[in-house]
mmCIF file of the C-alpha atoms, coordinates in Angstrom:
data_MODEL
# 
_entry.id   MODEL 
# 
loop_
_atom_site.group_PDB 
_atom_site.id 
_atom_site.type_symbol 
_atom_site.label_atom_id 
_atom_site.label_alt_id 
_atom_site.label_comp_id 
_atom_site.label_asym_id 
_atom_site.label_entity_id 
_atom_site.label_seq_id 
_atom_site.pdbx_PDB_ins_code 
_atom_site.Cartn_x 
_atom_site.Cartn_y 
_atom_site.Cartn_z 
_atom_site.occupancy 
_atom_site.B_iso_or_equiv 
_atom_site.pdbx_formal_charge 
_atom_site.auth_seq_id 
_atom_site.auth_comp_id 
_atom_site.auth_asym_id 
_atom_site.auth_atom_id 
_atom_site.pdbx_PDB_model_num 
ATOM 1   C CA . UNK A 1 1   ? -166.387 21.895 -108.237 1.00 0.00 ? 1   UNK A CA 1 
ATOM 2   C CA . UNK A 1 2   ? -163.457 22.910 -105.481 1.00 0.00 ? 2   UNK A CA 1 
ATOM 3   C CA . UNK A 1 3   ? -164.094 26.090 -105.873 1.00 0.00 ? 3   UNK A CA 1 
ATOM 4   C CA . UNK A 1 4   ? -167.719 25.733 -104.892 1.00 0.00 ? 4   UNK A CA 1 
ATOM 5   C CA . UNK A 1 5   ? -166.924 23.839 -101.838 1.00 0.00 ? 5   UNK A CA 1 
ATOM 6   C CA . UNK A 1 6   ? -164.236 25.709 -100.308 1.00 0.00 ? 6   UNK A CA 1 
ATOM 7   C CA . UNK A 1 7   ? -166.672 29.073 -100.844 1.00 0.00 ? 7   UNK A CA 1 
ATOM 8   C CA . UNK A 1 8   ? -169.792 26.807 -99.361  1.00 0.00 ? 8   UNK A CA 1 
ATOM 9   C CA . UNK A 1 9   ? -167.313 25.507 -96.410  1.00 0.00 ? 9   UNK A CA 1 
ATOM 10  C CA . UNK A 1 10  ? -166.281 29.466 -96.025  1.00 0.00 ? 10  UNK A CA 1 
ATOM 11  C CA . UNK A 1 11  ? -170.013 30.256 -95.546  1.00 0.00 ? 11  UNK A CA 1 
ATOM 12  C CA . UNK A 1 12  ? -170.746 28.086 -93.235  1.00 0.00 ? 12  UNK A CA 1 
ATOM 13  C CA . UNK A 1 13  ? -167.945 29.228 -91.150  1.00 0.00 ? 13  UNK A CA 1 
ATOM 14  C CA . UNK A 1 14  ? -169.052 32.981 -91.729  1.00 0.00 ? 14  UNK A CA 1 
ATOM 15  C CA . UNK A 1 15  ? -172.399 31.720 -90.262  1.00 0.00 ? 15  UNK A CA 1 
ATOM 16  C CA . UNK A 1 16  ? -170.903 29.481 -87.420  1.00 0.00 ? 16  UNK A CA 1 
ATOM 17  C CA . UNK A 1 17  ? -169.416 32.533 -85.784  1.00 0.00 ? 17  UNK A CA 1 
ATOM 18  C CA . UNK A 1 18  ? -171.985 34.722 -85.820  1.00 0.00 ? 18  UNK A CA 1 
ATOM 19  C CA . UNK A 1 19  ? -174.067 32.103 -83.898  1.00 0.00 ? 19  UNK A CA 1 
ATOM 20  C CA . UNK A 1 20  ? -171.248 31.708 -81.638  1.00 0.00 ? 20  UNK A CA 1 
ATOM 21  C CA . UNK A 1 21  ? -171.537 35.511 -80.812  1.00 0.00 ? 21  UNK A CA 1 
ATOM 22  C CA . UNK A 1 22  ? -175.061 34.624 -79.263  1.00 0.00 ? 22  UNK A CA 1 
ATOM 23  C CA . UNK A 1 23  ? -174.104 31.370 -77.789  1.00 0.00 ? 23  UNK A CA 1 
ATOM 24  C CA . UNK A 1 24  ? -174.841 29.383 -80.936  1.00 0.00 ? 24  UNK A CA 1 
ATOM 25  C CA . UNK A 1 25  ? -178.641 29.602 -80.568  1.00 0.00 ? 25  UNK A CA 1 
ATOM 26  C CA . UNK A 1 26  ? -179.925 30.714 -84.282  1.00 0.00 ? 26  UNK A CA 1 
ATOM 27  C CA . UNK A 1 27  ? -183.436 30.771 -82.747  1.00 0.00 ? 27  UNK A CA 1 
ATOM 28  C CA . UNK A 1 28  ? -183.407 33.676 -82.324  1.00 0.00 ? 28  UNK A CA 1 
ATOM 29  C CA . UNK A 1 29  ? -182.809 37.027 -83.950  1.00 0.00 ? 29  UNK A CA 1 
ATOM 30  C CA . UNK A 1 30  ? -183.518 40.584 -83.493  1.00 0.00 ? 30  UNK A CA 1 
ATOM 31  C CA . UNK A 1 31  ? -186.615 42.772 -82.713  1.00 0.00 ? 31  UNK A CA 1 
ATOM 32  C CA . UNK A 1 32  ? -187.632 46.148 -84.862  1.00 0.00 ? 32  UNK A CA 1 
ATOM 33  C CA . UNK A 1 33  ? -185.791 48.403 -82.272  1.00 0.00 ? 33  UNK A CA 1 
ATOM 34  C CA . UNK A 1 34  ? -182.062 46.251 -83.094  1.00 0.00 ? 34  UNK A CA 1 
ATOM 35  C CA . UNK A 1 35  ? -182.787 44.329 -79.612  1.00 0.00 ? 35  UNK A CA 1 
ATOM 36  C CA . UNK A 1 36  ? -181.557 40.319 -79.003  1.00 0.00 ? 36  UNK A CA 1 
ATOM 37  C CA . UNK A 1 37  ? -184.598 38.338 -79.230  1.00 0.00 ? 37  UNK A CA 1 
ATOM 38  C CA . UNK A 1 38  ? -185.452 34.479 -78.378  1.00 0.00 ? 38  UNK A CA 1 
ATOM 39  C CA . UNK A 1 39  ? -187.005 31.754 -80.415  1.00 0.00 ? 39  UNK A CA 1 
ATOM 40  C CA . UNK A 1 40  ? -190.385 34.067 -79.146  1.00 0.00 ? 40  UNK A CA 1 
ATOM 41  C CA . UNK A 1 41  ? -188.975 36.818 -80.270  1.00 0.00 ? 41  UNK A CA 1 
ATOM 42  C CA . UNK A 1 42  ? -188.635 38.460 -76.886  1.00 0.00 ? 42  UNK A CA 1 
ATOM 43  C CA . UNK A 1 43  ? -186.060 40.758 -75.826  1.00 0.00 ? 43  UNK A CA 1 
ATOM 44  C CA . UNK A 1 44  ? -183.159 38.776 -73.580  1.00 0.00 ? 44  UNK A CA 1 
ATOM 45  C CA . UNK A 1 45  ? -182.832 41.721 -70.971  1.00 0.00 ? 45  UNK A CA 1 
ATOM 46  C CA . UNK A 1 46  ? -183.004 40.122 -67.835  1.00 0.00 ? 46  UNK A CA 1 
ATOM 47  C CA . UNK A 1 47  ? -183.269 40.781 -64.092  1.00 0.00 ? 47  UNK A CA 1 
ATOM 48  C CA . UNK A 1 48  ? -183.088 37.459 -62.796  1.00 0.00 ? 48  UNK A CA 1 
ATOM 49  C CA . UNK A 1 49  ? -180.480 37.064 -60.430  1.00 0.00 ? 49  UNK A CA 1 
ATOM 50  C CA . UNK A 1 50  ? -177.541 34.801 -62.687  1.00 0.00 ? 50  UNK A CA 1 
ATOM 51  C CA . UNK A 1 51  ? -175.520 32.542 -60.153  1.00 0.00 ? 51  UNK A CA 1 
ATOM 52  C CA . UNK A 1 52  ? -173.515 34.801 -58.989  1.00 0.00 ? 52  UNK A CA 1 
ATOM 53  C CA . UNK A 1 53  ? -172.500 32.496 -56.037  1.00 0.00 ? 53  UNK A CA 1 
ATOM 54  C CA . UNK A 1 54  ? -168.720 32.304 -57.249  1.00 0.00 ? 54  UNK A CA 1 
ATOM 55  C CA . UNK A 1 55  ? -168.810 36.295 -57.400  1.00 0.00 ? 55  UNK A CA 1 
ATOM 56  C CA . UNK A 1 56  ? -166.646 38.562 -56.527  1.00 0.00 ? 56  UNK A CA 1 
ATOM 57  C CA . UNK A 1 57  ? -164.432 37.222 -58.532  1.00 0.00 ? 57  UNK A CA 1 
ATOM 58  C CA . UNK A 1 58  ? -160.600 38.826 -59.275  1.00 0.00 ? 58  UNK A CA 1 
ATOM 59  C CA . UNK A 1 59  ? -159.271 39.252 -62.710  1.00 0.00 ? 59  UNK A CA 1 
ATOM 60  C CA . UNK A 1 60  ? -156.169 40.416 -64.057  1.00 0.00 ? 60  UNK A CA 1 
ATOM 61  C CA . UNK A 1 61  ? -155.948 43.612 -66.430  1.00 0.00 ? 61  UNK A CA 1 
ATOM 62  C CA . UNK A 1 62  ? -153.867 44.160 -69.253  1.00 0.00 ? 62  UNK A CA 1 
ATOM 63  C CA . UNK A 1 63  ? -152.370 47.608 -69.361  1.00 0.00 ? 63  UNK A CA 1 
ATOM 64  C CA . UNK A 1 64  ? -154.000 49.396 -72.376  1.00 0.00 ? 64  UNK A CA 1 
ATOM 65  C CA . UNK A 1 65  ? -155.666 52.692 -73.167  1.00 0.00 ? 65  UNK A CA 1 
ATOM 66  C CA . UNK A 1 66  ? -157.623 53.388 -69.700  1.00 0.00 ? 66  UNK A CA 1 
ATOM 67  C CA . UNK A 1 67  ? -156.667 50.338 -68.319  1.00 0.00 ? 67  UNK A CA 1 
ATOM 68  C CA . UNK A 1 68  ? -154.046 49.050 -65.858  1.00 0.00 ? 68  UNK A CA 1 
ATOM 69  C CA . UNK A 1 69  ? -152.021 45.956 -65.613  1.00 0.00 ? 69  UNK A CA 1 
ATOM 70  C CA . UNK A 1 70  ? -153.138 44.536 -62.446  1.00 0.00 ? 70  UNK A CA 1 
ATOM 71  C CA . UNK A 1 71  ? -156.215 42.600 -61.199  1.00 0.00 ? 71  UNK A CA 1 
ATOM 72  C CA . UNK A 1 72  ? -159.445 43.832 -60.732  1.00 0.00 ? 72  UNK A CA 1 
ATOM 73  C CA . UNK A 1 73  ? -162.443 42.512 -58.111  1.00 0.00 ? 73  UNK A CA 1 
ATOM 74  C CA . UNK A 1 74  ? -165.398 42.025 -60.276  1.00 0.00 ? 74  UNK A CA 1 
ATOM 75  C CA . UNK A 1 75  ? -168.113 43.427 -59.027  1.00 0.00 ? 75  UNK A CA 1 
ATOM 76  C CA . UNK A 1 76  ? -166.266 46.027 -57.264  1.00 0.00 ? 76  UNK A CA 1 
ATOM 77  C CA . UNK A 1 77  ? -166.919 46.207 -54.038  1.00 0.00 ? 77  UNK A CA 1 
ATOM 78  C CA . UNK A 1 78  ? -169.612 48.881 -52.866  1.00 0.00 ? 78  UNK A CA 1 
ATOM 79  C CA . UNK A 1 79  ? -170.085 50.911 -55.971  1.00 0.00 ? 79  UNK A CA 1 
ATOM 80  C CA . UNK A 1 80  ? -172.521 49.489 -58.764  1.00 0.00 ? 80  UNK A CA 1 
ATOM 81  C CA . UNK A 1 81  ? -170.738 47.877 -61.825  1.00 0.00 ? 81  UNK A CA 1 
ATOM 82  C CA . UNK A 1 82  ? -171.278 47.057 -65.375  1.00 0.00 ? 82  UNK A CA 1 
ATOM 83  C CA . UNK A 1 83  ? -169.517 44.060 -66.978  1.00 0.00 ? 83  UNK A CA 1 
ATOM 84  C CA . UNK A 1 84  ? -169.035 43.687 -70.829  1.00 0.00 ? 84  UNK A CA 1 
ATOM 85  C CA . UNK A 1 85  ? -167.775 40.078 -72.035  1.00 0.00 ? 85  UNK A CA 1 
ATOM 86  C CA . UNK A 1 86  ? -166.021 40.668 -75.132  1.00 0.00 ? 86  UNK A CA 1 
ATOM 87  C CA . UNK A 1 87  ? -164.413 38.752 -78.042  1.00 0.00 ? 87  UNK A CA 1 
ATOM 88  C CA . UNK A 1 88  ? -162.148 40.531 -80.383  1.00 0.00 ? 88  UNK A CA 1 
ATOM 89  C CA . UNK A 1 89  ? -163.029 38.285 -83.255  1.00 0.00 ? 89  UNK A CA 1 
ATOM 90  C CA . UNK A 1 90  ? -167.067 38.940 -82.240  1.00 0.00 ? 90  UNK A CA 1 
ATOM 91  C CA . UNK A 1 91  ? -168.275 41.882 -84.363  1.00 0.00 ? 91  UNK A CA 1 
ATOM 92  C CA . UNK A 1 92  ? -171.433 42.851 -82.070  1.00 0.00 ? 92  UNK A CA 1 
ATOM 93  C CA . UNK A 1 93  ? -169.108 43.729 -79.386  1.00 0.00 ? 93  UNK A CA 1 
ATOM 94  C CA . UNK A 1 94  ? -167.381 46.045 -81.873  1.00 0.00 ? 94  UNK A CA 1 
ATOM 95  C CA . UNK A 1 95  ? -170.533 48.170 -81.567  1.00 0.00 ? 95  UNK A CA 1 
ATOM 96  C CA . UNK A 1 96  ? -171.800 47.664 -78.204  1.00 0.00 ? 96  UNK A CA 1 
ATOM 97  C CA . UNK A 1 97  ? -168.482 49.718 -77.375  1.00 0.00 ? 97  UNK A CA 1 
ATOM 98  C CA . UNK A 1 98  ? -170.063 52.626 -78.881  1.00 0.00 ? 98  UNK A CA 1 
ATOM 99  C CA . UNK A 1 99  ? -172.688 52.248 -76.211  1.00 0.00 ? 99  UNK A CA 1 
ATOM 100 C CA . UNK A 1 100 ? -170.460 51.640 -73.792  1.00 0.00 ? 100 UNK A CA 1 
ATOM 101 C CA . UNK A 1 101 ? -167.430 54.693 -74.354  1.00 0.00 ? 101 UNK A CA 1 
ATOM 102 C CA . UNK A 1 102 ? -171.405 56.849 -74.480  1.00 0.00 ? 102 UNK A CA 1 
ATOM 103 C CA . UNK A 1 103 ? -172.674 55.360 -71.262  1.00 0.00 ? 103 UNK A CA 1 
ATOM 104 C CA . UNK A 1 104 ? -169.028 55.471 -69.750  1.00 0.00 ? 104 UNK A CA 1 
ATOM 105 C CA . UNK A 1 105 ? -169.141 59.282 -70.124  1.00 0.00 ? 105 UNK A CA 1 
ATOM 106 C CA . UNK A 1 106 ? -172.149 59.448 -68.345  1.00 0.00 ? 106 UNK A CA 1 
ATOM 107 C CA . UNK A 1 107 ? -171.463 57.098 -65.424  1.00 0.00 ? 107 UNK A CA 1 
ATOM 108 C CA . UNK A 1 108 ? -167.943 56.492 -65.063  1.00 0.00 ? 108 UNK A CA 1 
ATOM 109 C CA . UNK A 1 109 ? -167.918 58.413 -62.093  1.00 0.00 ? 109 UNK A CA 1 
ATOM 110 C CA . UNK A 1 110 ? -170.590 56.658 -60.423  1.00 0.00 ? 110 UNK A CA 1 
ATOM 111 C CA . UNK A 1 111 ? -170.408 52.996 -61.538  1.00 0.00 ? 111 UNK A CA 1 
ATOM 112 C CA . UNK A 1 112 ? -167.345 51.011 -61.902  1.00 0.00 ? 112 UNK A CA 1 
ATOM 113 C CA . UNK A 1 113 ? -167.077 49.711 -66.164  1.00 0.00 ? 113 UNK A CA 1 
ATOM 114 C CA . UNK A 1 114 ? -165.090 46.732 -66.743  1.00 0.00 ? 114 UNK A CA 1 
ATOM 115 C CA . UNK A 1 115 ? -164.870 44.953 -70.300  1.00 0.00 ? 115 UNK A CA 1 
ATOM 116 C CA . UNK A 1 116 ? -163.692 41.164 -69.979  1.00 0.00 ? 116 UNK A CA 1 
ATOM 117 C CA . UNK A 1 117 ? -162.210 38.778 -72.679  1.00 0.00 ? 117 UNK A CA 1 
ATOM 118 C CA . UNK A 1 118 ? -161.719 35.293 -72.202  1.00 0.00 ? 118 UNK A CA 1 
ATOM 119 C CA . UNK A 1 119 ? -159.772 34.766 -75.456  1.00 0.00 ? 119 UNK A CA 1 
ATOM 120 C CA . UNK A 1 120 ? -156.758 32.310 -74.981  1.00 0.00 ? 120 UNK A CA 1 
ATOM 121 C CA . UNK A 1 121 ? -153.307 33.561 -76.124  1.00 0.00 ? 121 UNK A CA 1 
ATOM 122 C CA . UNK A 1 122 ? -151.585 31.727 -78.561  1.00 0.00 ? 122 UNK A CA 1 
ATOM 123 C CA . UNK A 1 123 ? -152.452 30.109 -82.223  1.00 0.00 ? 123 UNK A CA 1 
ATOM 124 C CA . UNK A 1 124 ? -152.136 34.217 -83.229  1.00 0.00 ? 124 UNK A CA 1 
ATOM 125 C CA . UNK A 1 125 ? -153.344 36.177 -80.514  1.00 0.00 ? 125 UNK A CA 1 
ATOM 126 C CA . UNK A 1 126 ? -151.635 38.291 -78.499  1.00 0.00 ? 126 UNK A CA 1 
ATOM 127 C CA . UNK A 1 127 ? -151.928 40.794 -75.549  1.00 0.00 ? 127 UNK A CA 1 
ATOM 128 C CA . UNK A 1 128 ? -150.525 43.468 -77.940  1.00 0.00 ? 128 UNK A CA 1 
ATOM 129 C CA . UNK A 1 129 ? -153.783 42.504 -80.678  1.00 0.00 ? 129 UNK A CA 1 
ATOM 130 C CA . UNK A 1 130 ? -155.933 42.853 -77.418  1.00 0.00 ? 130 UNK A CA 1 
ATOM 131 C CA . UNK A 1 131 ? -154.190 46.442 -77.020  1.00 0.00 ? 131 UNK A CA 1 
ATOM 132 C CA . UNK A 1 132 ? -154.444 47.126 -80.046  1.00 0.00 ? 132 UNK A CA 1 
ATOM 133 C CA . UNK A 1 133 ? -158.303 46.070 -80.694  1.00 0.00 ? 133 UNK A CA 1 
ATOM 134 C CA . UNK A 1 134 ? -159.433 47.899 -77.129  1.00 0.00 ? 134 UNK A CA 1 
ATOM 135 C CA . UNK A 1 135 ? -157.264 51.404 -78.784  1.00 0.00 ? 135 UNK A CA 1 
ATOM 136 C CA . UNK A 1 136 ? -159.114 50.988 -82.176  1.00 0.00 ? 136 UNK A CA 1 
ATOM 137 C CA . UNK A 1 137 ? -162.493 51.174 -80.648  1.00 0.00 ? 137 UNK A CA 1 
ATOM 138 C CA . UNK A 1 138 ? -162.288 53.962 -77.936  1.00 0.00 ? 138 UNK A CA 1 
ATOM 139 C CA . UNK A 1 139 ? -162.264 51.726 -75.008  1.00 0.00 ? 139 UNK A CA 1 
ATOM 140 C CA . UNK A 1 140 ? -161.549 53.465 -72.277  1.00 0.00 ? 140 UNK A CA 1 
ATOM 141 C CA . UNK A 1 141 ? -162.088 51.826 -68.702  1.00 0.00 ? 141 UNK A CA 1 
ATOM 142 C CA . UNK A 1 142 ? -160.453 48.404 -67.609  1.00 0.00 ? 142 UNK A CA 1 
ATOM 143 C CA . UNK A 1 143 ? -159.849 45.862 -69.568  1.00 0.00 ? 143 UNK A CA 1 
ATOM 144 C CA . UNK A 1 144 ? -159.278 42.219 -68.358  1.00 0.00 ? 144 UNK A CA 1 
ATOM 145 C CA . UNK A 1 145 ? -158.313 38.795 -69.340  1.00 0.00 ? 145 UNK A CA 1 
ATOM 146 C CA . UNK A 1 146 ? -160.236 35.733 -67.824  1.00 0.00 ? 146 UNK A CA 1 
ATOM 147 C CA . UNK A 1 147 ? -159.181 32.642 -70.580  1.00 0.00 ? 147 UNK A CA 1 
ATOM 148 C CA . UNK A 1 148 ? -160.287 30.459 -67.953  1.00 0.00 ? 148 UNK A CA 1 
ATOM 149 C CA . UNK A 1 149 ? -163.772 31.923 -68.364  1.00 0.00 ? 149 UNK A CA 1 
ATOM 150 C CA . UNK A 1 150 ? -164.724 32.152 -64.747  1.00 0.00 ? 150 UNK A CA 1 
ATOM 151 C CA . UNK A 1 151 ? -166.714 35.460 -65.168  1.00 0.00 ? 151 UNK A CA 1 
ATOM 152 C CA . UNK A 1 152 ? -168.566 34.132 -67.953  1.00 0.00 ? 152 UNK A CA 1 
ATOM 153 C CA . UNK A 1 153 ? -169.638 30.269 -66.035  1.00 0.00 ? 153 UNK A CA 1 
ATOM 154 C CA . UNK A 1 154 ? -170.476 32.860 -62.798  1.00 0.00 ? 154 UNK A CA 1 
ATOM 155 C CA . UNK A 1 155 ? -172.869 34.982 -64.268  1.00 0.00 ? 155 UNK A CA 1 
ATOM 156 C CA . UNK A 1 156 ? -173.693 32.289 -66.829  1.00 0.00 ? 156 UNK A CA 1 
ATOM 157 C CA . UNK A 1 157 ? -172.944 33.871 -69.779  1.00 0.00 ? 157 UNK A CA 1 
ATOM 158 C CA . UNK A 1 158 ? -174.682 32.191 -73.176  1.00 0.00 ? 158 UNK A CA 1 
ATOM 159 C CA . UNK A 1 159 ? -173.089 34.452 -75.857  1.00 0.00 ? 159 UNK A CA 1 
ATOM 160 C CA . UNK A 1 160 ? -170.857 37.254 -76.452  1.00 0.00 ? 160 UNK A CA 1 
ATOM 161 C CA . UNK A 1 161 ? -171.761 40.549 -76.174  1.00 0.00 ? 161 UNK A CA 1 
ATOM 162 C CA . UNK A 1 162 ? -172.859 39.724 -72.460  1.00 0.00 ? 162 UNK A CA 1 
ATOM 163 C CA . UNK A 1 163 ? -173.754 42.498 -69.923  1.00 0.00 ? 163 UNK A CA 1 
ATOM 164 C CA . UNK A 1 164 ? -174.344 42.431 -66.077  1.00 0.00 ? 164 UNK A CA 1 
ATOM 165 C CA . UNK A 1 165 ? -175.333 45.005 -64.269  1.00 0.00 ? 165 UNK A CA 1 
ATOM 166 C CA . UNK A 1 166 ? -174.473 44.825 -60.077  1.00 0.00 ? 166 UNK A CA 1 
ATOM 167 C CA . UNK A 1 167 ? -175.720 47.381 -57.637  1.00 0.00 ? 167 UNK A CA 1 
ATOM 168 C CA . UNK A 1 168 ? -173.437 48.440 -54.815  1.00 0.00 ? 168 UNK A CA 1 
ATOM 169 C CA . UNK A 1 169 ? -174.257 45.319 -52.825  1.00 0.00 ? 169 UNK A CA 1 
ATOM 170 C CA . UNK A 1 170 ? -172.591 43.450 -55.439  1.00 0.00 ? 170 UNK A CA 1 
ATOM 171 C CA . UNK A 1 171 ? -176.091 41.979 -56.563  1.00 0.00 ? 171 UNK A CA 1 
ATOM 172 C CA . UNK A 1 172 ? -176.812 40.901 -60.033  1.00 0.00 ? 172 UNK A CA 1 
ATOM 173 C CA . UNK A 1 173 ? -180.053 43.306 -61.444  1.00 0.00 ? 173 UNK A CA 1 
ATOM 174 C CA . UNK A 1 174 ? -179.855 43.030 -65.358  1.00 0.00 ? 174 UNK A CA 1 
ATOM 175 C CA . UNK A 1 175 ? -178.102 40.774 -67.929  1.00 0.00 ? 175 UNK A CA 1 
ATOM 176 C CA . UNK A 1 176 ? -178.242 41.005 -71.299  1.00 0.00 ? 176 UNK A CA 1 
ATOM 177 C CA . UNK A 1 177 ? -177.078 38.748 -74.029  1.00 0.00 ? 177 UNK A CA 1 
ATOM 178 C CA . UNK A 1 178 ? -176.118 40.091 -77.399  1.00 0.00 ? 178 UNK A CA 1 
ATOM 179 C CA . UNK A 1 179 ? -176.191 43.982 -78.966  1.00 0.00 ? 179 UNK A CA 1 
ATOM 180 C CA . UNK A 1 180 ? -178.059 45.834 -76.039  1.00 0.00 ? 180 UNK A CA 1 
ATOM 181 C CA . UNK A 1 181 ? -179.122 49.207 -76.960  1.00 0.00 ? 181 UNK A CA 1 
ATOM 182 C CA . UNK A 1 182 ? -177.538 52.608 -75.545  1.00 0.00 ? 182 UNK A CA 1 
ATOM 183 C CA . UNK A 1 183 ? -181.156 53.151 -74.205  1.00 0.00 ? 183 UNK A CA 1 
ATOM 184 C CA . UNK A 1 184 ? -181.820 49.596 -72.477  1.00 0.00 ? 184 UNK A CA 1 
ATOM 185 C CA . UNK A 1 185 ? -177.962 50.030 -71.116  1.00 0.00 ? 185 UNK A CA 1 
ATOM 186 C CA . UNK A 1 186 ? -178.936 53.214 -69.464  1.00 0.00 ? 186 UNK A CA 1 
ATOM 187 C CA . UNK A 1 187 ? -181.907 52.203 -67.648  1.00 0.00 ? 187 UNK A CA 1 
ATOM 188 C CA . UNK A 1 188 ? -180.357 49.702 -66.039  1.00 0.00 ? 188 UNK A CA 1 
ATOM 189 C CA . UNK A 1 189 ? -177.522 51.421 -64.813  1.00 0.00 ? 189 UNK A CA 1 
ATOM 190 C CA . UNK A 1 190 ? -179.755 54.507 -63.439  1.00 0.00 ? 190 UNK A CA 1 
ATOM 191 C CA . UNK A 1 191 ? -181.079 51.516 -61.821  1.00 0.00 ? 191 UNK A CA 1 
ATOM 192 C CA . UNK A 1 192 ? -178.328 51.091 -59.420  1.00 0.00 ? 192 UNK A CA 1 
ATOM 193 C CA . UNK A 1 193 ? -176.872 54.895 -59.264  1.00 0.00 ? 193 UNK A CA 1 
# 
């Protein structure tokens, strides 16, 4: 009888944090094409304007693969800019990087990429783990650390992945929230070239 409980109460967690990925809303799901859908099944791209009233904002950087310790000025200022929030423990954003290190290729010269985690050190995490994750999956562009998840109340972020697109005037022109695909990504960032 234990046994069957600890294995249901391990399920439940299992599911728990994959609806924390999307912000907890199991509503929704995914379309044909691998897109983030709502209870309507509609895709969650988005080019309403989030409030971006707190933005620019200024984050500091860890100092890993691409990436210097520092702070960086999210968006930057007068070139466009995409922002990934990220979760180590959050295994969509494991492959929107493949996306992302694709898309980075083909932009990073003409639009600023920052990736974002607002994971809290401590109770087993560590910068190095953040290192470590970022190395293990070809990131390659800043990386920053916002525990106090300013980015993510900002732009208001419901669920991790979460991507904003600014143009050069620092203007919000496409969120999405969960797995976007390479395709979608694109578009919006030939958007604001």
């Amino acid at each position: 009888m234990r046994r069957r409980q600890v294995l249901g109460a391990l399920a439940g967690v299992g599911l728990g944090g994959i609806a924390g990925c999307l912000g907890g809303d199991s509503s929704g799901g995914t379309d044909d094409a691998g897109e983030s859908t709502d209870a309507a099944g509609t895709a969650t791209d988005s080019t309403e304007s989030a409030a971006s009233g707190d933005l620019p904002l200024v984050v500091d950087t860890i100092d890993a693969q691409g990436s210097e310790a520092g702070e960086v000025r999210v968006p930057a200022a007068g070139t466009p800019t995409i922002l990934d929030l990220f979760a180590t423990w959050c295994a969509p954003c494991v492959a929107q990087m493949e996306s992302l290190r694709t898309l980075h290729e083909e932009f990073g010269d003409d639009v600023a990429f920052v990736s974002v985690t607002n994971e809290r050190l401590g109770g087993g995490l560590t910068l190095d783990d953040i290192r470590a994750w970022w190395a293990d999956h070809d990131g390659n562009w800043t990386v920053g650390h916002d525990p106090e998840s300013r980015l993510m109340r900002a732009v208001r972020a419901n669920g991790l992945p979460y991507l904003v697109v600014f143009d050069a005037n620092g203007e919000i022109t496409w969120t999405h929230r969960g797995l976007a695909s390479e395709s979608n990504i694109r578009e919006a960032l030939e958007g604001v070239r």
